[in-house]
N, C-alpha and C positions, 0 to 999 in steps of 0.2 A: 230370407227375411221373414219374422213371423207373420202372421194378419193384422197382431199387436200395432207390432212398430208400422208394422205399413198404417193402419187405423191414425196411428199417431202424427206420422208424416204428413199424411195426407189431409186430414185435420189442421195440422199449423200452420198449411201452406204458407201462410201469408210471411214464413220466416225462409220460405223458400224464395230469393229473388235472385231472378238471373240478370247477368248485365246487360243492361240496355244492349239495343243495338247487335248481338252477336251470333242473330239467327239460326240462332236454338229454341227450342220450345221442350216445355216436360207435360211429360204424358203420363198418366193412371193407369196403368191396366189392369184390368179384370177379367174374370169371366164366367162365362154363360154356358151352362150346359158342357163344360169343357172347351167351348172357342173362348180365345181370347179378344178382348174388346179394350179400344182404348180412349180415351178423352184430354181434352189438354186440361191440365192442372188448374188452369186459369180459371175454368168453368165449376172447378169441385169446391163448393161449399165447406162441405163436411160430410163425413162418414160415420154412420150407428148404426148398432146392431139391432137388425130384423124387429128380433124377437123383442125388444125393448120397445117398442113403438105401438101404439094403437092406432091399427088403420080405421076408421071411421066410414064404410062400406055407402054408395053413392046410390039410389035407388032404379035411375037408368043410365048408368054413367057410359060413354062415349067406348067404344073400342079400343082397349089398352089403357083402361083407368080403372084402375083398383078400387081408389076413393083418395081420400085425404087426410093427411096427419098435421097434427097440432106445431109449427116448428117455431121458438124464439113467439109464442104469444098467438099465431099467427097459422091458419091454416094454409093447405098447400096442397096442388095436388099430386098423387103418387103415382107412375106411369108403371106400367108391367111390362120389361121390356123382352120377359120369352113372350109373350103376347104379340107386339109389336113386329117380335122378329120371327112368328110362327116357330118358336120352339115349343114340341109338348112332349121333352124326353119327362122321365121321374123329377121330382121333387126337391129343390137342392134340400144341403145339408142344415138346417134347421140354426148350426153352432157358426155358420160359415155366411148364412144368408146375413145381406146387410142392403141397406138405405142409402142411395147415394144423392143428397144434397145438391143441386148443383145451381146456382147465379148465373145467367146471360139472359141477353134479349131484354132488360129489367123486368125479367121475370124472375121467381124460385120457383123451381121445380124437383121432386124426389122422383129417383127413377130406383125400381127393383132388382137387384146383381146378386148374382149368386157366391162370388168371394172377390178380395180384392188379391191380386197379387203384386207388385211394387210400381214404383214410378221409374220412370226414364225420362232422362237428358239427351235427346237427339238432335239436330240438325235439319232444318226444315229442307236440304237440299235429298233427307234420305227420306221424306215421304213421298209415295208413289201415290199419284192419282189412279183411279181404278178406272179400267178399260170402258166403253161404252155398253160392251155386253154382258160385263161385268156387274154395272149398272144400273142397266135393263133389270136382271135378278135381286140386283140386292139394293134399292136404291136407298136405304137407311146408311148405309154406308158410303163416305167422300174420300177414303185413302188408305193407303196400308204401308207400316212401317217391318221392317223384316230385323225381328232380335232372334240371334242364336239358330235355334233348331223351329221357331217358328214363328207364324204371321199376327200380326196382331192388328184387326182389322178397327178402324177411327168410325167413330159415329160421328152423324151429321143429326146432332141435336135438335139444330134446329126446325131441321127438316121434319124429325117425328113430332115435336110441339105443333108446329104448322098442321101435321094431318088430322092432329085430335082434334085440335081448335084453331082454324084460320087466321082468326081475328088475332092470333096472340104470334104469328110470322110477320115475313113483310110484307108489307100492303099498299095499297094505294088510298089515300085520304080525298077522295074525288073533290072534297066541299072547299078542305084547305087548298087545294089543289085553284076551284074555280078563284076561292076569295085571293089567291095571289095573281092570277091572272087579269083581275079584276084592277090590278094596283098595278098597274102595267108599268118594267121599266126595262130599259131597252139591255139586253141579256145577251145577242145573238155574236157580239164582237170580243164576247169573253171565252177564252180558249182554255179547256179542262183536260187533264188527263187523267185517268176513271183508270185505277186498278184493283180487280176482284176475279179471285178465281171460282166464283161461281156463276156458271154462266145463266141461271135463273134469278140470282139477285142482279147481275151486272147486265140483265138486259130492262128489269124493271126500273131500277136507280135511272139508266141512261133512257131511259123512255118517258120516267116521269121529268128528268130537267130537260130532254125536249120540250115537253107540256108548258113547261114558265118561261121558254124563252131560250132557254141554253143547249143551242141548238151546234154550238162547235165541240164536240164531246169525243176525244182519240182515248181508246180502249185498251187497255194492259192486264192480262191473265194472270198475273203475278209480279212483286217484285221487283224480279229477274228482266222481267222482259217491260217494266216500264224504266227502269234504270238504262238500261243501251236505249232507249226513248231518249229520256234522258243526254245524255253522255252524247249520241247522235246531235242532237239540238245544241248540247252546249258549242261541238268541234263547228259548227254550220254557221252561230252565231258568231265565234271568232274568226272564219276565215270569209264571211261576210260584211262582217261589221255592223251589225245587225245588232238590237240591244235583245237577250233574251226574253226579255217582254212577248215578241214578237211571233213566238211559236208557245209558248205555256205562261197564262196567266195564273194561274192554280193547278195542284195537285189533289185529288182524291184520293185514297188510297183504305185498303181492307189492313188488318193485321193478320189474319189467320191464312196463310197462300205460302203453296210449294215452292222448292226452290229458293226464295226468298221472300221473306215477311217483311209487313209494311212499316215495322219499326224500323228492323238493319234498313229498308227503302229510304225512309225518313232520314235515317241518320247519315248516309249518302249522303242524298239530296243536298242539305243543309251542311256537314262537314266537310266530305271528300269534294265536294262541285263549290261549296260554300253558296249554293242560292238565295235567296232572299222572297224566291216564290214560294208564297203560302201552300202548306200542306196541311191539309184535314182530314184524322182518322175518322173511318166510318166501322166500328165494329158492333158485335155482341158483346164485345167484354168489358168496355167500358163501364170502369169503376175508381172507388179514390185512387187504389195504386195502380190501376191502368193509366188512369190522369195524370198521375207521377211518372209515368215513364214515357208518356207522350210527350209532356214537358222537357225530358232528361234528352230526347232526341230534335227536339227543337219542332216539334207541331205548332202549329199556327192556332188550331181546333179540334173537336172532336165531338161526333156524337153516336149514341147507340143507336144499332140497329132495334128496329125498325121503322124506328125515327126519319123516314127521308125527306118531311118536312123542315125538319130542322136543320138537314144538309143545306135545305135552299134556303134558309135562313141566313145562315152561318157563312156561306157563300155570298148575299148582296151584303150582308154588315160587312165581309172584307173586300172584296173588291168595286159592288156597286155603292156600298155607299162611305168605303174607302176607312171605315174602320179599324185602328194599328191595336187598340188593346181588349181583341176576342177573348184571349187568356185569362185575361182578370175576369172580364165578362159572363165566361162558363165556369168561373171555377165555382 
């Protein structure tokens, strides 16, 4: 495939849509200095060439910040990601270098790549989480997908926004935090299941709804393994008699996790189980057509990360204070 067509692909995304629900994800890949690097298509904006762009140089800009380019009206900042990733081989190819655009976190942000090479359609069951010593080394990196004759290691975007600028991760909002405390409603009888495969967001989220109250909080690494959660609870409700109220009053859930993703989760949930308990995406990628396809698998809510304010929102309007049309609410 040219750079062209890829440029071009990867540019229209939005005519790329996979169907709901069938725990696949497409990926970008690129690369750097000759590794290959990939990101989920969700997060790609858009792609320009380098050379076409004026970067606008920052006077003492942060470690891994180029400066900033002008995009849609709108400046932005540009990350340098042999920078970030301590590479200082020679100089990419000048005809090859290019600007990668990318939406999450409601942020825009441009990162630096040295060429793009094509997208792939895989199977969130063939991402590998990378080892903890693996980790240790490379901790820009959350997973590796294996095409052909070689590795193609997944950035954790998030993670390098986070180290440039904190304030633009996930956080903790101490104030909003006190003034819902302050509004005191009784929280502790509501039963959650919290699925995120990252064990630094999935320990703050469930720290901060201890904080308000929602102190019954059962934890799922992915998918996969909140689904046999799931599926466990429903077989226990029926030979109980038990209504399933009774073990899961709400679901949480991430979209981006191995194994299985939180939409195929979702669409379980609600089709194959037929539940009726609310489930709320908590991603970075919420956008219109994320929203479209939260809708398509039967979500109850959704909000972007790093919003976990708005989780606890979003949370008493549907069960504390019994709210049926969140949907129309957020749209």
């Amino acid at each position: 495939m040219s750079q062209q067509s890829t440029l071009t692909k990867a540019s229209t995304k939005t005519d790329i849509l996979l169907e709901v629900g069938t725990n696949e994800v497409e990926v970008f890949e690129f690369n750097l200095a000759g590794q290959h690097y990939g990101v989920n298509v969700a997060k790609v904006n858009q792609i320009v060439q380098r050379e076409q762009l004026k970067i606008t140089r920052a006077d003492c800009p942060p470690n891994g910040v180029l400066g900033s380019i002008t995009f849609r009206g709108q400046p932005i900042m540009v990350i340098d990601l042999r920078q970030i990733l301590g590479i200082y081989d020679e100089e990419p190819d000048p005809s090859r270098a290019l600007m990668l655009v990318t939406q999450f976190n409601d942020q825009i942000v441009a990162f630096a790549i040295d060429g793009a090479e094509r997208i792939h359609r895989v199977s969130w069951k063939s991402f590998e989480p990378i080892s903890s010593n693996f980790a240790q080394e490379n901790p820009y990196v959350n997973g590796i997908i294996r095409l052909e004759d070689r590795l193609v290691l997944i950035l954790d975007l998030e993670y390098i926004l986070t180290l440039i600028n904190p304030r633009l991760g996930m956080s903790i909002d101490h104030g909003q935090i006190a003034k819902i405390e302050q509004e005191y409603k009784p929280r502790d009888h509501i039963k959650i299941l919290f699925a995120e495969d990252s064990a630094m967001i999935r320990k703050m989220v469930h720290n901060q709804l201890m904080d308000v109250g929602f102190t019954n909080v059962e934890l799922a690494t992915n998918g996969k393994e909140a689904l046999d959660k799931i599926a466990a609870a429903v077989t226990e409700s029926k030979e109980s008699g038990l209504p399933f109220s009774d073990y899961y009053d709400l679901i949480l859930t991430d979209i981006e996790m191995p194994v299985m993703d939180g939409l195929t989760f979702c669409k379980n949930v609600k089709q194959e189980f037929k539940l009726e308990t609310p489930v709320i995406v908590f991603s970075s990628l919420i956008n219109d057509q994320m929203i479209a396809k939260c809708k398509a698998v039967g979500a109850n809510g959704w909000g972007t990360k790093p919003k976990v304010n708005l989780i606890v929102d979003i949370i008493d309007r549907l069960i504390v204070q019994g709210e049926e049309n969140i949907v129309d609410l957020l749209s």
